[in-house]
PyMOL commands that place a pseudoatom at each C-alpha (Angstrom):
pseudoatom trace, name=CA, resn=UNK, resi=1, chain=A, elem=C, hetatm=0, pos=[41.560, -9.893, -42.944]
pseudoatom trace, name=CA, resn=UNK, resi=2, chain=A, elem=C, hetatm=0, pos=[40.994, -13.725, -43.388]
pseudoatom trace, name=CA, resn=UNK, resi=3, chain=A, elem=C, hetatm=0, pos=[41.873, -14.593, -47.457]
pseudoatom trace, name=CA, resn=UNK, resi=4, chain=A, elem=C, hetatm=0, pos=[43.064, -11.509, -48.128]
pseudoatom trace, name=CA, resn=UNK, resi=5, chain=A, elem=C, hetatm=0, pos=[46.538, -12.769, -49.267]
pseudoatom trace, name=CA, resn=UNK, resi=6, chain=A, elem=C, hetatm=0, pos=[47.067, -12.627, -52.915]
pseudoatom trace, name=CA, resn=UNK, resi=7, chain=A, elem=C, hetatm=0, pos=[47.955, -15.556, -54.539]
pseudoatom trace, name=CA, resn=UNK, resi=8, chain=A, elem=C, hetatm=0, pos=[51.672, -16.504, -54.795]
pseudoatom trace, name=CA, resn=UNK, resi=9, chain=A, elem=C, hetatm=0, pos=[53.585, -18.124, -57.794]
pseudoatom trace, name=CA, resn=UNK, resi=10, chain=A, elem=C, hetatm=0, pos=[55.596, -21.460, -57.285]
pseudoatom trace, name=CA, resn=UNK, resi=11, chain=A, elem=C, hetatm=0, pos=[57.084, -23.588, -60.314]
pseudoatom trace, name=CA, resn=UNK, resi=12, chain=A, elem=C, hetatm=0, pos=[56.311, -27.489, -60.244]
pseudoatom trace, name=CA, resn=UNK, resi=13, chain=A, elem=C, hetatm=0, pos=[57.253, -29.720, -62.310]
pseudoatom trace, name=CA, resn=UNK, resi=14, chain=A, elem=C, hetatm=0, pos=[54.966, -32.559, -64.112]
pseudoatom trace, name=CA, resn=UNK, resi=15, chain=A, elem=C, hetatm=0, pos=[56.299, -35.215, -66.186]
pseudoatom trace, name=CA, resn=UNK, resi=16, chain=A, elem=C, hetatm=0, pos=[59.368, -33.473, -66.741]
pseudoatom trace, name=CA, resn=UNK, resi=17, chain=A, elem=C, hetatm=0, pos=[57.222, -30.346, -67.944]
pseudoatom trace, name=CA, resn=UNK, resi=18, chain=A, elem=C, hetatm=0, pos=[57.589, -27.188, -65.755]
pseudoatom trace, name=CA, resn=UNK, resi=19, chain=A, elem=C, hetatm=0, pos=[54.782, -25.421, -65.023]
pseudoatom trace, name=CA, resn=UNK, resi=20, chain=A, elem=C, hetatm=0, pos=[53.698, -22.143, -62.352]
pseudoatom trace, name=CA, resn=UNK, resi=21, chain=A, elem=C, hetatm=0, pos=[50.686, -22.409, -60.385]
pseudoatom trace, name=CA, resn=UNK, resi=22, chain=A, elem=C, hetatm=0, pos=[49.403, -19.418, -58.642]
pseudoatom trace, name=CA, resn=UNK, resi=23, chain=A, elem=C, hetatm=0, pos=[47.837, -20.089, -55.125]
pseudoatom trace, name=CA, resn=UNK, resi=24, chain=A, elem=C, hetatm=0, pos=[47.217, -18.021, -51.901]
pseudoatom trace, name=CA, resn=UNK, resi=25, chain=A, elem=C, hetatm=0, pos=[49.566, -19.152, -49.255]
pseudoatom trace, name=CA, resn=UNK, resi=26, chain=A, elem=C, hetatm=0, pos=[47.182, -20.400, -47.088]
pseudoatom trace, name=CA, resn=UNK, resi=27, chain=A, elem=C, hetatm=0, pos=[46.467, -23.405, -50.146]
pseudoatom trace, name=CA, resn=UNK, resi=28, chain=A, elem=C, hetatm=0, pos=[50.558, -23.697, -50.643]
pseudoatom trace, name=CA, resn=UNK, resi=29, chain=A, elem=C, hetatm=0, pos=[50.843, -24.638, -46.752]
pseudoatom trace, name=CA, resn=UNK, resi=30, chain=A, elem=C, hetatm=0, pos=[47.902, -27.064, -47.204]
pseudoatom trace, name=CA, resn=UNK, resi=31, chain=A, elem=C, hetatm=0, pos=[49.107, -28.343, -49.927]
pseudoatom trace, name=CA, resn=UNK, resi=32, chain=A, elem=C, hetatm=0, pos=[52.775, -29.408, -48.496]
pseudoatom trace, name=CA, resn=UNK, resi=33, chain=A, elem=C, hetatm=0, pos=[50.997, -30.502, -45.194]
pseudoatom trace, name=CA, resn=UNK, resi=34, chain=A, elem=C, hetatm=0, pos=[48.802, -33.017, -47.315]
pseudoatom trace, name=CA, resn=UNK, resi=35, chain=A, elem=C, hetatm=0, pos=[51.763, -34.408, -49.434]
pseudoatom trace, name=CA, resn=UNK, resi=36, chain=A, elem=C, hetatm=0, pos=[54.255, -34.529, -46.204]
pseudoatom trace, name=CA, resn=UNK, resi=37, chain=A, elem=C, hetatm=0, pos=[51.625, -36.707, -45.136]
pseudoatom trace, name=CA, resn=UNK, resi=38, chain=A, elem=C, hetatm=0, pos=[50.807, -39.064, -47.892]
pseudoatom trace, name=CA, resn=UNK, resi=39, chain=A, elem=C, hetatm=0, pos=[54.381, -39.046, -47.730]
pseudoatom trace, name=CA, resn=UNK, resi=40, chain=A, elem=C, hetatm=0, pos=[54.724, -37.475, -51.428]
pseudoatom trace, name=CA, resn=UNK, resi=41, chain=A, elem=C, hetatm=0, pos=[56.629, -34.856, -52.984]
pseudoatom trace, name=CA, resn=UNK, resi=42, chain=A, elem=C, hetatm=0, pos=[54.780, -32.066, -53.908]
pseudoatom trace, name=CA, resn=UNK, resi=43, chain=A, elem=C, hetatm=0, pos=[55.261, -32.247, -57.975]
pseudoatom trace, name=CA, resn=UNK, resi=44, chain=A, elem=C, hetatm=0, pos=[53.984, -36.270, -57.615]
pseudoatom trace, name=CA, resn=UNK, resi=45, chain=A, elem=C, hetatm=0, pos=[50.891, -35.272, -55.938]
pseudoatom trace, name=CA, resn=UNK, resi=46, chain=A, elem=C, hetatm=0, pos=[50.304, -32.299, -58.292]
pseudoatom trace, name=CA, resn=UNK, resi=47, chain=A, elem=C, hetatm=0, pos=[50.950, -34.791, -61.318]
pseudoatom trace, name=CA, resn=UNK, resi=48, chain=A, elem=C, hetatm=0, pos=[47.708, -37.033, -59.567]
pseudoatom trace, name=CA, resn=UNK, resi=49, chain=A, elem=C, hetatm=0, pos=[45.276, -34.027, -59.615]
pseudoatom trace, name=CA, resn=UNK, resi=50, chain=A, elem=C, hetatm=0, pos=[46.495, -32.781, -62.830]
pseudoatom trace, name=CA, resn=UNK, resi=51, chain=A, elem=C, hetatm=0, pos=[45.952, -36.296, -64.384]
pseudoatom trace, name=CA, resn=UNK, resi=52, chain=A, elem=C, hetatm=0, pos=[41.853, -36.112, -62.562]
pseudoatom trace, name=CA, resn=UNK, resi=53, chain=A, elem=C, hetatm=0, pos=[41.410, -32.725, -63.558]
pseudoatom trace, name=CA, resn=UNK, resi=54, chain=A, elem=C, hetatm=0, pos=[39.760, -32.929, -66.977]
pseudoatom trace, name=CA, resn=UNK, resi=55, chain=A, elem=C, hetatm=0, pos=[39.075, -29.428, -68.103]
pseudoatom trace, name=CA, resn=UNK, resi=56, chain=A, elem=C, hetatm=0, pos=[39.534, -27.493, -64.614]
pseudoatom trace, name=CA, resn=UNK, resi=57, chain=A, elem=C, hetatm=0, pos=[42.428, -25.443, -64.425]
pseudoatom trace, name=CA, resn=UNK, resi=58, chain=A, elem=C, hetatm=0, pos=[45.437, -26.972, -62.353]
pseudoatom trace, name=CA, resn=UNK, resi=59, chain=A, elem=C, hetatm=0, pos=[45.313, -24.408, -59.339]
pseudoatom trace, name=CA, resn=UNK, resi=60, chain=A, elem=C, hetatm=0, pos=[41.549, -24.586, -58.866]
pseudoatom trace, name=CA, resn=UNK, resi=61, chain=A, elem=C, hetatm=0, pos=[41.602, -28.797, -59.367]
pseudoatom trace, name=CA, resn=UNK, resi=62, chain=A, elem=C, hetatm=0, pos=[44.402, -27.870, -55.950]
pseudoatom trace, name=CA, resn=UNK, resi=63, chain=A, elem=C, hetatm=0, pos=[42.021, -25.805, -54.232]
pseudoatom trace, name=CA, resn=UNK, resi=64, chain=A, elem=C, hetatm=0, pos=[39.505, -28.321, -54.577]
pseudoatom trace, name=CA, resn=UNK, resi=65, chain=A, elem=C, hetatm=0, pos=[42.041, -31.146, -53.879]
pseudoatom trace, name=CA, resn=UNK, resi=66, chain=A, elem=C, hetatm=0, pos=[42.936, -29.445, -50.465]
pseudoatom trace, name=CA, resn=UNK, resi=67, chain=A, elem=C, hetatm=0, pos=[39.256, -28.471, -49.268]
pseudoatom trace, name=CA, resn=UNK, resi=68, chain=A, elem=C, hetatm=0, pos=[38.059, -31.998, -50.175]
pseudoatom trace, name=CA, resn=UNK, resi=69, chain=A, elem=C, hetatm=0, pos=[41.066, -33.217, -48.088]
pseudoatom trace, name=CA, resn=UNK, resi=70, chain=A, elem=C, hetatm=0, pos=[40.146, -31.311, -45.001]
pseudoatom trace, name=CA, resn=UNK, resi=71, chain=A, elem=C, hetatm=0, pos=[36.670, -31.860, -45.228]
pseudoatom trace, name=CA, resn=UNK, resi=72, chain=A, elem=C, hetatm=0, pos=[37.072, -35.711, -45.209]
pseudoatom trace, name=CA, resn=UNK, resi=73, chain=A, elem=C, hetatm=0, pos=[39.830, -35.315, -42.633]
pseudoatom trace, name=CA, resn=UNK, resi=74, chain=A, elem=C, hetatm=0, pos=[37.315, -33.623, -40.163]
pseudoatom trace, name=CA, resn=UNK, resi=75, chain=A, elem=C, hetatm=0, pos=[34.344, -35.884, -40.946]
for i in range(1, 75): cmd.bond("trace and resi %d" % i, "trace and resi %d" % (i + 1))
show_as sticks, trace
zoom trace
């Protein structure tokens, strides 16, 4: 069943600051694809959304990070 995966745990670390995030795999591999390509670890492109997130928790300011990403990608 498509999004049926539950969401998996994975430390980053932000400003020296560790921190979990919970997303379902299917984000995580996004995720990695989009910061392999802007040629970016994965903690400095978290630290970018965290710093735009305002009051949005960090995994959904992701989620919305990686479907904005794909939508402009396929426009």
């Amino acid at each position: 069943m498509v999004g049926s995966a539950r969401p998996v745990k994975h430390s980053l670390t932000l400003r020296g600051h560790r921190t979990s995030v919970s997303l379902e795999p299917e984000f995580w591999d996004e995720f990695r694809r989009i910061a392999k390509a802007r040629d970016q670890t994965l903690n400095g492109l978290a630290i970018e959304i965290d710093e735009a997130r305002g009051d949005v928790g960090l995994a959904s300011a992701i989620r919305v990070f990686v479907l904005n990403t794909l939508k402009d990608q396929s426009a």
